[in-house]
VOBA-1610 file (N, C-alpha, C; in pm, whole numbers, padded with zeros to 5 digits, always signed):
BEGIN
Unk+03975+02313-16400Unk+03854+02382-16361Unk+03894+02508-16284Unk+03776+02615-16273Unk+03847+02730-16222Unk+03800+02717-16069Unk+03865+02764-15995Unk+03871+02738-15818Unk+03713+02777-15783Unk+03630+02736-15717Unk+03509+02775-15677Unk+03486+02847-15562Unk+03316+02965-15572Unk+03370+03030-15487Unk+03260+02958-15355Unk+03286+03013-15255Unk+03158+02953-15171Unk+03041+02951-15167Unk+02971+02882-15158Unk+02783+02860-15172Unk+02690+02866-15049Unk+02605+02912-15058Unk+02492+02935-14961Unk+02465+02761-14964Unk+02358+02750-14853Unk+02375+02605-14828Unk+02262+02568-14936Unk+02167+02661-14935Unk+02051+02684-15020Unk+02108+02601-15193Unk+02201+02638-15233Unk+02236+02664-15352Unk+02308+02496-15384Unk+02356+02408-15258Unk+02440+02295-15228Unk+02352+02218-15326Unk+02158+02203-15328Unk+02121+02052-15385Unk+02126+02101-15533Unk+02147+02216-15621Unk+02190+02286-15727Unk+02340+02234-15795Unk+02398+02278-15728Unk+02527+02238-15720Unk+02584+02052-15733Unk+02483+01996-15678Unk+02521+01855-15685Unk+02416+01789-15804Unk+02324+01894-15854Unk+02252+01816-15966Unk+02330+01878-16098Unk+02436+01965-16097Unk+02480+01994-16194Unk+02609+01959-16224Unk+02659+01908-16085Unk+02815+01788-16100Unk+02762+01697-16128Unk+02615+01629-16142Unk+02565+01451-16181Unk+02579+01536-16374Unk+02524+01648-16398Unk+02514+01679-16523Unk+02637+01643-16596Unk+02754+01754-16535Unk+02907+01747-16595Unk+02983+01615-16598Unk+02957+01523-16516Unk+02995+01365-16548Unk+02913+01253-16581Unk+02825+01323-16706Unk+02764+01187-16738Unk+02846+01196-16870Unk+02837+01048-16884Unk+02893+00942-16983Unk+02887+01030-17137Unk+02972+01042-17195Unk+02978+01123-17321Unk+02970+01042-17448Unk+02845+01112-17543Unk+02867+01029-17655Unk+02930+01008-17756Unk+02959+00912-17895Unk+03031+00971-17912Unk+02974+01062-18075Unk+03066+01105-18105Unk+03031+01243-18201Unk+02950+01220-18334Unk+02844+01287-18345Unk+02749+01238-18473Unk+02777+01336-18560Unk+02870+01376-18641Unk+02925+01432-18773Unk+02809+01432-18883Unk+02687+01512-18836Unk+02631+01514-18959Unk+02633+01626-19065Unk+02672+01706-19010Unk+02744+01819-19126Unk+02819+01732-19239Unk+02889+01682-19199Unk+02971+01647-19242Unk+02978+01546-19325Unk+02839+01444-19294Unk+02790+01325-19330Unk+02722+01385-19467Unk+02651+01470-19444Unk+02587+01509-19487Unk+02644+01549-19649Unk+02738+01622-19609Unk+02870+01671-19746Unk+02883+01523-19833Unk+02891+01436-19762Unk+02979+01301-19789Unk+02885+01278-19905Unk+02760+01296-19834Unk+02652+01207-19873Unk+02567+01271-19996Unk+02653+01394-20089Unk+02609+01467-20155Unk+02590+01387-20330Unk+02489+01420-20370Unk+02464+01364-20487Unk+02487+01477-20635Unk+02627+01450-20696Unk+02691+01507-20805Unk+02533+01543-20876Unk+02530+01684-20914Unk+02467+01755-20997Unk+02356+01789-20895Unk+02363+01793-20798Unk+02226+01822-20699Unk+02288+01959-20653Unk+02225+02055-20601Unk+02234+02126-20500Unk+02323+02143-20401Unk+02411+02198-20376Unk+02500+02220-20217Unk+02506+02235-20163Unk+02444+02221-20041Unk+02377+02310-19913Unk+02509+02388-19888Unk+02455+02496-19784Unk+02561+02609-19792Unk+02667+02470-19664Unk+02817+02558-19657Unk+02934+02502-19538Unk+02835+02508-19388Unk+02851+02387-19362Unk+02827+02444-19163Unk+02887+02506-19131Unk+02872+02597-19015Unk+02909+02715-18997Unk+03037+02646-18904Unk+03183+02707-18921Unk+03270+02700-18842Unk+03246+02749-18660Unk+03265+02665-18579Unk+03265+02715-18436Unk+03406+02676-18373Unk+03464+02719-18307Unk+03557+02696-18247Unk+03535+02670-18100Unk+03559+02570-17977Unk+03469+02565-17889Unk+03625+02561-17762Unk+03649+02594-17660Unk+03733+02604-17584Unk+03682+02527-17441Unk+03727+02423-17344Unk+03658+02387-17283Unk+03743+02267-17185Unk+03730+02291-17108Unk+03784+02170-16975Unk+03805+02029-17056Unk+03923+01953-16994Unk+03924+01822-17060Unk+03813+01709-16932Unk+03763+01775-16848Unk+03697+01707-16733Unk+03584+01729-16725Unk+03489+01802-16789Unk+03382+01847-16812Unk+03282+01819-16888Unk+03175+01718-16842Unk+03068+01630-16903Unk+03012+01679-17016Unk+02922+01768-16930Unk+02862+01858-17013Unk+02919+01978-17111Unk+03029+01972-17112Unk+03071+02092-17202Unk+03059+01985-17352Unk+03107+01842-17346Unk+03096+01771-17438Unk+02930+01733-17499Unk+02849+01747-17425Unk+02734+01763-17431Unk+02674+01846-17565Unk+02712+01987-17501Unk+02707+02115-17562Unk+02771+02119-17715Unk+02899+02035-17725Unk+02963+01990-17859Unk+02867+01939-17925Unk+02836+01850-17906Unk+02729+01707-17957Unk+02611+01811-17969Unk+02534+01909-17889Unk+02450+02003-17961Unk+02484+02055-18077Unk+02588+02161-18073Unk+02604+02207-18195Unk+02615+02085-18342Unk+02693+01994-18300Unk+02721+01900-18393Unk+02582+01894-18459Unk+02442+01821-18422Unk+02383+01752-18470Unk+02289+01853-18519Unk+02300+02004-18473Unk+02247+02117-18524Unk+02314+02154-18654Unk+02419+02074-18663Unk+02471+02114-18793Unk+02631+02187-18815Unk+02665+02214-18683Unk+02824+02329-18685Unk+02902+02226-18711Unk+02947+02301-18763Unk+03130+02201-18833Unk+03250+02268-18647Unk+03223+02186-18571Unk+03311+02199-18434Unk+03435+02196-18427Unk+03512+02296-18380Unk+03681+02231-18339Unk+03693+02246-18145Unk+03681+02126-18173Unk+03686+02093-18044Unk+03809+02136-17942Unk+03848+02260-17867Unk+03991+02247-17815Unk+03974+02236-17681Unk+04055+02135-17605Unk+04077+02124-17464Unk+04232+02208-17442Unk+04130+02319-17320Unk+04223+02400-17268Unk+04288+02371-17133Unk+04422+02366-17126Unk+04467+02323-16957Unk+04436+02447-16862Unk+04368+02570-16951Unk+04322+02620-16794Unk+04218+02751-16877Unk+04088+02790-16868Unk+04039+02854-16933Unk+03995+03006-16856Unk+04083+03063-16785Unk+04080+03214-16740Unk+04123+03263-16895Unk+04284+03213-16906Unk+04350+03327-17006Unk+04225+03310-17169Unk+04172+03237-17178Unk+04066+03192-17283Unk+04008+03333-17254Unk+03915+03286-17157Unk+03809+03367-17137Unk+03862+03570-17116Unk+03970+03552-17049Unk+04026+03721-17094Unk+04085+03782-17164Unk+04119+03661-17270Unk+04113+03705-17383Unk+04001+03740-17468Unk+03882+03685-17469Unk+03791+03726-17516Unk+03696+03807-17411Unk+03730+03849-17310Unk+03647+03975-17251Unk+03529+03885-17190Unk+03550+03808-17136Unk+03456+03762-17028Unk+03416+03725-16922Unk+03374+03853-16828Unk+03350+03874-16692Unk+03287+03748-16617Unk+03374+03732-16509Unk+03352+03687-16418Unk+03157+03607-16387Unk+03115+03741-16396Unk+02954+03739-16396Unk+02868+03647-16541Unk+02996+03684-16649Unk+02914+03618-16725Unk+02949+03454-16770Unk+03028+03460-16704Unk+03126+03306-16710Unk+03054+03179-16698Unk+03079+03039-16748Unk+02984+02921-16777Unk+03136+02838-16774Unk+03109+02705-16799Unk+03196+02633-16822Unk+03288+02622-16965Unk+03262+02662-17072Unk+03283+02689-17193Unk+03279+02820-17278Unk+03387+02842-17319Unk+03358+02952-17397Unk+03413+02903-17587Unk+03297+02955-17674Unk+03302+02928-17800Unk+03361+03059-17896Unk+03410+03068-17997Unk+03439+03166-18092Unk+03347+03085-18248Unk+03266+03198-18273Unk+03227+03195-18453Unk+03224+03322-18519Unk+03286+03326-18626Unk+03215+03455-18713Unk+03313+03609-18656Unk+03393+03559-18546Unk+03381+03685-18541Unk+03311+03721-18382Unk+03251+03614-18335Unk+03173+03631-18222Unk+03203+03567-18104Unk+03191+03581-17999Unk+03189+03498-17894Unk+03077+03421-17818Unk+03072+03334-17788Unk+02940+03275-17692Unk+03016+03192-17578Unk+02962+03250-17465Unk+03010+03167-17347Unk+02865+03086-17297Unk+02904+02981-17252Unk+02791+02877-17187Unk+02692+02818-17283Unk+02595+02753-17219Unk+02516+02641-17333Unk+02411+02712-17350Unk+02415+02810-17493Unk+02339+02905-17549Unk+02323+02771-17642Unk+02140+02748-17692Unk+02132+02728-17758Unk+02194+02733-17952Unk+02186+02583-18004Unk+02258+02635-18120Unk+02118+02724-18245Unk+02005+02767-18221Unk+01904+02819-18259Unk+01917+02993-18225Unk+01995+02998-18161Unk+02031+03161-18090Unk+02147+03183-18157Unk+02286+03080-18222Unk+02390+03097-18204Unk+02389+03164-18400Unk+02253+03042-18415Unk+02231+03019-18573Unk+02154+03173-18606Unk+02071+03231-18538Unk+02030+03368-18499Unk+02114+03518-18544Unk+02213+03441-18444Unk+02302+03564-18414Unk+02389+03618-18549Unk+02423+03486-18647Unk+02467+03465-18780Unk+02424+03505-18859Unk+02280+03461-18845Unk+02205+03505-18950Unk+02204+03679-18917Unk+02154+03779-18823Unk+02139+03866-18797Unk+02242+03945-18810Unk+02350+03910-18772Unk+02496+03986-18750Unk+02489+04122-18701Unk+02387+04101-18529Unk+02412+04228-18480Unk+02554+04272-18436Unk+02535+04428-18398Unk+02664+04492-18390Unk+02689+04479-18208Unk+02702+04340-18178Unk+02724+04313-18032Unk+02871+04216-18042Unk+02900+04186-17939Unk+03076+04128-17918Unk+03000+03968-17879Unk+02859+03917-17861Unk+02854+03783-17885Unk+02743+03769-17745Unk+02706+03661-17739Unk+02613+03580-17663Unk+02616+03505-17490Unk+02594+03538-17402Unk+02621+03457-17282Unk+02514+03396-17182Unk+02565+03293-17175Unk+02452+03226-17106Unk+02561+03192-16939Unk+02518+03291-16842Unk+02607+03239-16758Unk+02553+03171-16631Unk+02676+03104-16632Unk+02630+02959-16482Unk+02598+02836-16624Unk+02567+02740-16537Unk+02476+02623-16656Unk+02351+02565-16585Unk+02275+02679-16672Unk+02136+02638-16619Unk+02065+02535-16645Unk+02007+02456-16613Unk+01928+02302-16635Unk+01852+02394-16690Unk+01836+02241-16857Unk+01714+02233-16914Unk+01786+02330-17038Unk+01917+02413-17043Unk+01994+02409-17113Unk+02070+02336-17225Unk+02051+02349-17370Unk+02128+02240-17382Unk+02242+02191-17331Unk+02319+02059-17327Unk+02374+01978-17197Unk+02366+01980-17108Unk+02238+02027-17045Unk+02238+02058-16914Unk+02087+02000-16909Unk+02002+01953-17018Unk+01890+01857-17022Unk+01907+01757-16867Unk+01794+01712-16804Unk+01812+01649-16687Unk+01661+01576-16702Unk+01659+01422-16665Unk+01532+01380-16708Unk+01480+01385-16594Unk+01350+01428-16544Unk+01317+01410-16488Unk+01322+01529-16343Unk+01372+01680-16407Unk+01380+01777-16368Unk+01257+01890-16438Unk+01244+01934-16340Unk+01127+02040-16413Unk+01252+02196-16432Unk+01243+02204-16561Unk+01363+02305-16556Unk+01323+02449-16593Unk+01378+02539-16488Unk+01330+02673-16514Unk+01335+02747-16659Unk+01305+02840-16690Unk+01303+02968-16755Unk+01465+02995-16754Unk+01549+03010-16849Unk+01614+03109-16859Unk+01615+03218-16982Unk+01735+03298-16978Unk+01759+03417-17092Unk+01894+03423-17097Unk+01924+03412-17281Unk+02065+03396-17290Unk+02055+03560-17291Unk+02153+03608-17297Unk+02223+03766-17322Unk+02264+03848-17417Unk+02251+03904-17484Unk+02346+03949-17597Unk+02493+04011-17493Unk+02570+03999-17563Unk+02700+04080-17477Unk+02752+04197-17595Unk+02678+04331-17516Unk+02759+04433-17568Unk+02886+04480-17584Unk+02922+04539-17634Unk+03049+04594-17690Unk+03128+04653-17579Unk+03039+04725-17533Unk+03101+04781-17388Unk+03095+04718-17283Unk+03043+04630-17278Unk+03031+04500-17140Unk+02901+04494-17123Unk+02854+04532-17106Unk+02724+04516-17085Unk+02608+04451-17124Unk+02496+04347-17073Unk+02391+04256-17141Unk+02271+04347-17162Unk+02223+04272-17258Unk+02080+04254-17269Unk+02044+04145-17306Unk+01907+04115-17254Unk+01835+03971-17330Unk+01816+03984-17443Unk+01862+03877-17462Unk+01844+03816-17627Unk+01819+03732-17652Unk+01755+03634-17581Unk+01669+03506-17608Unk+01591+03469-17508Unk+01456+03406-17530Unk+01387+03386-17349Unk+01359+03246-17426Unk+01388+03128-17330Unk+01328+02994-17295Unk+01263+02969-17181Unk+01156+02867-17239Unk+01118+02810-17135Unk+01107+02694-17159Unk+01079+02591-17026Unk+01102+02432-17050Unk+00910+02390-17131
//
């Protein structure tokens, strides 16, 4: 995990509802892409490949497995890699400090850091704007893996991440 920095005290009952997030119990992997292939009937139709994602991510981190199991059942064909330390990840793919999450993903050509929906990610594919990829930074509840029962979970906005560094919104949720 990367060293943390200090918190307002304000920010402490935040902070401890999103360490109950990162260590809950992980399931295990529902391969339906994949099932799906298996389960194909000779002379029928082929649905197109799930889309390749490549996903980079703490071996200690609840919810980043969470976020897997999203894409999965949305359909991405996942490669799951546990990194022993994810700075050099993340600067290699150009991602500031500010926009940083627990996970950072590669598809297409693109980057997505944090639990950007897989409906934004499926978006971004389909669209193939001329941006360097998607960020959702921090892990906001009510996020996928970051679902919490029994939380009323804010509004967020994932980002587009420009070329030159810079965001704009590119997706608005609400709970």
């Amino acid at each position: 995990m990367e060293p943390a920095l200090p918190l307002p005290r304000l920010l402490l009952p935040l902070l401890v509802v999103t360490l109950a997030a990162c260590s809950q119990a992980v399931p295990a992997p529902v391969e339906t892409a994949r099932a799906a292939r298996a389960a194909s009937v000779p002379g029928k139709t082929v649905a197109p490949a799930a889309p390749k994602i490549t996903v980079h991510r703490d071996a200690y981190c609840g919810c980043c497995h969470l976020w897997v199991e999203h894409l999965r059942t949305a359909g991405f064909d996942v490669e799951d890699r546990v990194e022993d330390a994810m700075s050099p990840v993340k600067d290699r793919l150009g991602i500031l400090p500010q926009h940083a999450s627990c996970h950072t993903a590669e598809v297409d050509g693109y980057v997505i850091e944090g639990h950007v929906p897989a409906a934004d990610i499926r978006r971004l594919l389909r669209e193939k704007p001329p941006i360097r990829g998607l960020v959702l930074p921090g892990m906001p509840i009510g996020s996928p893996g970051m679902e919490m029962e029994g939380v009323d979970a804010p509004a967020y906005t994932v980002l587009a991440l420009n070329r030159d560094g810079s965001t704009t919104p590119y997706a608005e949720h609400s709970p």
